[in-house]
C-alpha positions as a Markdown table, in Angstrom:
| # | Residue | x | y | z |
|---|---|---|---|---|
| 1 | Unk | 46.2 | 121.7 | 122.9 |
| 2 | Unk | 49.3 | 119.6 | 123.3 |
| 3 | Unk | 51.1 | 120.4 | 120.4 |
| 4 | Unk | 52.5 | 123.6 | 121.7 |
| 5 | Unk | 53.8 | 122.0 | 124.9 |
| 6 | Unk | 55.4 | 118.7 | 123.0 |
| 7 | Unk | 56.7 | 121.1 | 120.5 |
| 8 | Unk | 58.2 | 123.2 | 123.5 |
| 9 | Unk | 60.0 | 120.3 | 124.8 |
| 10 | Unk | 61.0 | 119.7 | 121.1 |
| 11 | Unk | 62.7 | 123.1 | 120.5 |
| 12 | Unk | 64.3 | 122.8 | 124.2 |
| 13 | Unk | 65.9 | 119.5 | 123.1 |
| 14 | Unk | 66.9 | 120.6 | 119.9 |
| 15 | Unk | 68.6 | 123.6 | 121.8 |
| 16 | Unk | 70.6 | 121.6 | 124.1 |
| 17 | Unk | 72.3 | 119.9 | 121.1 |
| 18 | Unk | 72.8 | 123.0 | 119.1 |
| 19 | Unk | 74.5 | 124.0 | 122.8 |
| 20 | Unk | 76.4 | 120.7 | 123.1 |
| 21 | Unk | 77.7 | 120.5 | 119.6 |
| 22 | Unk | 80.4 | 123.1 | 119.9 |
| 23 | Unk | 81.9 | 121.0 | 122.9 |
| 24 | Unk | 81.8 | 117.7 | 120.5 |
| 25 | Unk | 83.4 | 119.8 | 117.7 |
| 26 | Unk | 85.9 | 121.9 | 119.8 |
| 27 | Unk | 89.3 | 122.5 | 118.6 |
| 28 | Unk | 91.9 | 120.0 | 120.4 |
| 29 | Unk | 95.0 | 121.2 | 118.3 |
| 30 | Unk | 94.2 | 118.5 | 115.5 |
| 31 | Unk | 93.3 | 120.3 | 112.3 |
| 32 | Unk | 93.3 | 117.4 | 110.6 |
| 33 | Unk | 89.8 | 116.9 | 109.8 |
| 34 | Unk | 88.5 | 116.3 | 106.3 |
| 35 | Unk | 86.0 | 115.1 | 104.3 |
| 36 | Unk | 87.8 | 112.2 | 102.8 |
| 37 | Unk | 89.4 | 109.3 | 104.3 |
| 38 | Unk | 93.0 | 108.1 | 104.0 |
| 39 | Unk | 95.3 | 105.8 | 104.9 |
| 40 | Unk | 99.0 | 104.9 | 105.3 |
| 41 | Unk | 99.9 | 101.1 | 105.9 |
| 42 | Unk | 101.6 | 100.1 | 107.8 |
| 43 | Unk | 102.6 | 103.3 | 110.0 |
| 44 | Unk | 105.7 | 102.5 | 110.8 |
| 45 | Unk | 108.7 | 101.4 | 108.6 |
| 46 | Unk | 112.5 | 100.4 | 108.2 |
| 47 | Unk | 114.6 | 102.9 | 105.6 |
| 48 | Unk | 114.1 | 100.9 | 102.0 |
| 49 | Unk | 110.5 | 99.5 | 102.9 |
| 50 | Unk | 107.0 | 100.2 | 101.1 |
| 51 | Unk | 103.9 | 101.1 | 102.4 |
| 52 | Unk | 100.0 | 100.8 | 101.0 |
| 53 | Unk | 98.4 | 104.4 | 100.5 |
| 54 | Unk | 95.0 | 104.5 | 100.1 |
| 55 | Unk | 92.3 | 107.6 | 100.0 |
| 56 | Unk | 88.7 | 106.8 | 100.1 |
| 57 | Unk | 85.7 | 109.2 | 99.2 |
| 58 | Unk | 87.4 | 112.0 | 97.5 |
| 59 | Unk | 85.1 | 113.0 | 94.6 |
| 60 | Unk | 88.0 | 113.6 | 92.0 |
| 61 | Unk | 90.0 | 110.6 | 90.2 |
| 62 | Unk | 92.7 | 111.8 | 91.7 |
| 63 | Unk | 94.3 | 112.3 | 95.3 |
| 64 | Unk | 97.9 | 113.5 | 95.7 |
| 65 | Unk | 100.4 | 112.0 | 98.0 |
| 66 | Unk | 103.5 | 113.5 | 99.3 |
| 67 | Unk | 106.0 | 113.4 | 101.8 |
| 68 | Unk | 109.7 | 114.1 | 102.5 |
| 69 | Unk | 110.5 | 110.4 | 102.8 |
| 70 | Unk | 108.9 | 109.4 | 99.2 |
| 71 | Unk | 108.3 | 110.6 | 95.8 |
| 72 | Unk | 105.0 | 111.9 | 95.2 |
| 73 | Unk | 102.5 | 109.4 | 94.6 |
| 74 | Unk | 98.7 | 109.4 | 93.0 |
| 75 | Unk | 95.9 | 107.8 | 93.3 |
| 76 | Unk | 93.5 | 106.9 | 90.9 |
| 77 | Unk | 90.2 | 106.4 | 90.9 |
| 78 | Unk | 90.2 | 105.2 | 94.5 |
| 79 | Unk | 92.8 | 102.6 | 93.9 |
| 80 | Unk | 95.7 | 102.2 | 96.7 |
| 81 | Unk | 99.4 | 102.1 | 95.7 |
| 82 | Unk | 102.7 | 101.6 | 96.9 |
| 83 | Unk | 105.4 | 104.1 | 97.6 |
| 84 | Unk | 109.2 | 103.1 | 98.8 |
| 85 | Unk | 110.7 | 104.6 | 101.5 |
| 86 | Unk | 114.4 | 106.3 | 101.0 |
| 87 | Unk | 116.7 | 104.4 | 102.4 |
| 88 | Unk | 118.5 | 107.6 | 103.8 |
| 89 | Unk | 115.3 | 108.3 | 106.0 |
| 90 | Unk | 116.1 | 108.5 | 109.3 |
| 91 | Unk | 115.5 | 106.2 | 112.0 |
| 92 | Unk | 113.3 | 107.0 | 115.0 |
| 93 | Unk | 111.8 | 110.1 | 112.7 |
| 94 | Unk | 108.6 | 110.6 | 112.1 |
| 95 | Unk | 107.4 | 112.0 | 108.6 |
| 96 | Unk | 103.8 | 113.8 | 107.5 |
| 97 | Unk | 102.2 | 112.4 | 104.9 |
| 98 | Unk | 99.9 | 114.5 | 103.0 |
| 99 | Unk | 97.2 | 113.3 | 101.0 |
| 100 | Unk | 95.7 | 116.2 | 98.4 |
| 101 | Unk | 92.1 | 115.9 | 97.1 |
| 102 | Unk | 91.1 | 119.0 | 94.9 |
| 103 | Unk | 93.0 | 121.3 | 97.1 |
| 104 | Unk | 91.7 | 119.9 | 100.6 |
| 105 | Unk | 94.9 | 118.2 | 102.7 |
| 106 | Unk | 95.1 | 116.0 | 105.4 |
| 107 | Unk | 98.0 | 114.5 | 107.0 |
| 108 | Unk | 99.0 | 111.2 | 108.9 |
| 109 | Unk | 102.4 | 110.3 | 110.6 |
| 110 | Unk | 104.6 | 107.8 | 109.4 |
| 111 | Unk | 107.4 | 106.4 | 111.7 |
| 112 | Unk | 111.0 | 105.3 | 110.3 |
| 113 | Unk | 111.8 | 102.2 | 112.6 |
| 114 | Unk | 114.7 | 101.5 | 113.9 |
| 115 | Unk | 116.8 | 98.4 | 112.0 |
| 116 | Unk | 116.1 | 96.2 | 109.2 |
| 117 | Unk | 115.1 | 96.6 | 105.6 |
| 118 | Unk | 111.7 | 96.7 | 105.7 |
| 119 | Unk | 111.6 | 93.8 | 103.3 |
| 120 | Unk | 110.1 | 91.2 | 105.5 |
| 121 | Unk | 112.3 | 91.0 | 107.9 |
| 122 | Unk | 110.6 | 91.3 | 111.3 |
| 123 | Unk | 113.4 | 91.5 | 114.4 |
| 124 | Unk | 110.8 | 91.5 | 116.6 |
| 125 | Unk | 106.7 | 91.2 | 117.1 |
| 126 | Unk | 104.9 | 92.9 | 114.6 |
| 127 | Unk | 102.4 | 95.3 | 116.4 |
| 128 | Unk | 98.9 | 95.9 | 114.1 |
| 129 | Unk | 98.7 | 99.3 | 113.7 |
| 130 | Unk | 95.9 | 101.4 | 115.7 |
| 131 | Unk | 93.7 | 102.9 | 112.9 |
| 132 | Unk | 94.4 | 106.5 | 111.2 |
| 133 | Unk | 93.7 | 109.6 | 113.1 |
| 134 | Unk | 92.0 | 111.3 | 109.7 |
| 135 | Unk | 88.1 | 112.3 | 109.1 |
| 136 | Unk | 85.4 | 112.0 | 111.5 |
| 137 | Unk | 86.4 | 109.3 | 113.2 |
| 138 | Unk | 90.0 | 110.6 | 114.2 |
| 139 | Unk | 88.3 | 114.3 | 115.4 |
| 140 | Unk | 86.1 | 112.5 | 118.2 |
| 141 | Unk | 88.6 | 110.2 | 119.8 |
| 142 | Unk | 90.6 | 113.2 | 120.9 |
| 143 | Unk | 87.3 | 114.4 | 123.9 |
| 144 | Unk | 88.0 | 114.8 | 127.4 |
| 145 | Unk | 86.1 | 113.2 | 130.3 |
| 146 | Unk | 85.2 | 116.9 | 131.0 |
| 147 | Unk | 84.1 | 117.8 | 127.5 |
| 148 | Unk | 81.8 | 114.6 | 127.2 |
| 149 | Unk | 80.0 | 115.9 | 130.6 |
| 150 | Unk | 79.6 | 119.2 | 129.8 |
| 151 | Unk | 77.9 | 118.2 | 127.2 |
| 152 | Unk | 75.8 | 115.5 | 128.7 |
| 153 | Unk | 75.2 | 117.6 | 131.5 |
| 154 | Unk | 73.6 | 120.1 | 129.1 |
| 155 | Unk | 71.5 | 117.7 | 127.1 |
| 156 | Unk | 70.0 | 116.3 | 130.8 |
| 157 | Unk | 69.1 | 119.9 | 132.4 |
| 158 | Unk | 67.1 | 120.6 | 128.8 |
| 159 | Unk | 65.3 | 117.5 | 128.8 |
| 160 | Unk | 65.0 | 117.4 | 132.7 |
| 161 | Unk | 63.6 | 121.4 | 132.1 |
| 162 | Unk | 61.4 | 120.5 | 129.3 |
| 163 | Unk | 59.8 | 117.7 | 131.8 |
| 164 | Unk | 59.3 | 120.3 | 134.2 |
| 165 | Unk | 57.7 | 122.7 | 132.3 |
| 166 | Unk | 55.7 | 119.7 | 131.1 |
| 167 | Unk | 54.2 | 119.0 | 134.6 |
| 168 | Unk | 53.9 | 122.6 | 135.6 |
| 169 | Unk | 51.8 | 123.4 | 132.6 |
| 170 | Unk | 48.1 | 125.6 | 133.4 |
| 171 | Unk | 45.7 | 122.9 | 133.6 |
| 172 | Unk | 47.5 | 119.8 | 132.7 |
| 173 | Unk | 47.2 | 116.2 | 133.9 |
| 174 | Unk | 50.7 | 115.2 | 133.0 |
């Protein structure tokens, strides 16, 4: 009867992961984790200059966005469109930008640069900008060495226990 042993080592594995999980999902101060995806480009701009917003997988026609430096903008039906920056916003300030899908918010900075119009007229090297900290993707950059071996180190003593309950099973040949 091997079943019950394999499934042993089966339950054992799927505990370490229940275990580890938390750790993966633990609260780093970011609460900015949502089911949709959303964009500001690019994420940092003169006074006077337009950025691209964009909202992916929100399952209404329409997604919300607002911030202090811009009039409210929507979306629809996952199209992206433009907003212009006031030209009183403040240099070296960085603004939220909230994007509203059926009641469920996230937010993303956007950076006022210092000098220019934001028409086109680069003073200096343009720097590609380093992704969006929103959804998934954003919540798992933020892990510590520590929290990625704690949870590894979990994972490895369940399998390494299920392999020694394996070999020290009552009449086994393992």
């Amino acid at each position: 009867m091997r079943v019950i042993p394999v499934a042993s080592v089966a339950l054992l594995g799927a505990a370490a992961f229940a275990v580890a999980a938390p750790a993966a999902l633990a609260d780093d101060g970011n609460h900015n984790i949502t089911s949709f995806g959303f964009t500001v480009s690019p994420s940092t701009v003169a006074p006077g200059g337009t950025v691209t917003l964009n909202a992916t997988g929100c399952e209404v026609p329409t997604v919300k966005v607002s911030s202090g430096v811009f009039d409210t903008v929507t979306l629809e039906e996952g199209h992206s469109a433009t907003a212009r920056v006031d030209d009183d916003a403040k240099p070296g300030a960085e603004y939220d930008v909230t994007f509203d899908c059926k009641g469920e918010k996230g937010t993303t900075p956007l950076t006022i640069r210092q000098g220019g119009s934001g028409h086109g007229d680069h003073t200096g090297p343009v720097r590609p900008d380093n992704g969006v900290r929103a959804g998934a993707g954003g919540s798992l950059s933020g892990m510590s060495p520590g929290e990625i071996g704690a949870g590894a180190a979990v994972v490895a003593g369940a399998l390494g226990l299920g392999a020694y309950k394996l070999r020290r099973r009552p009449g086994g040949n393992a």
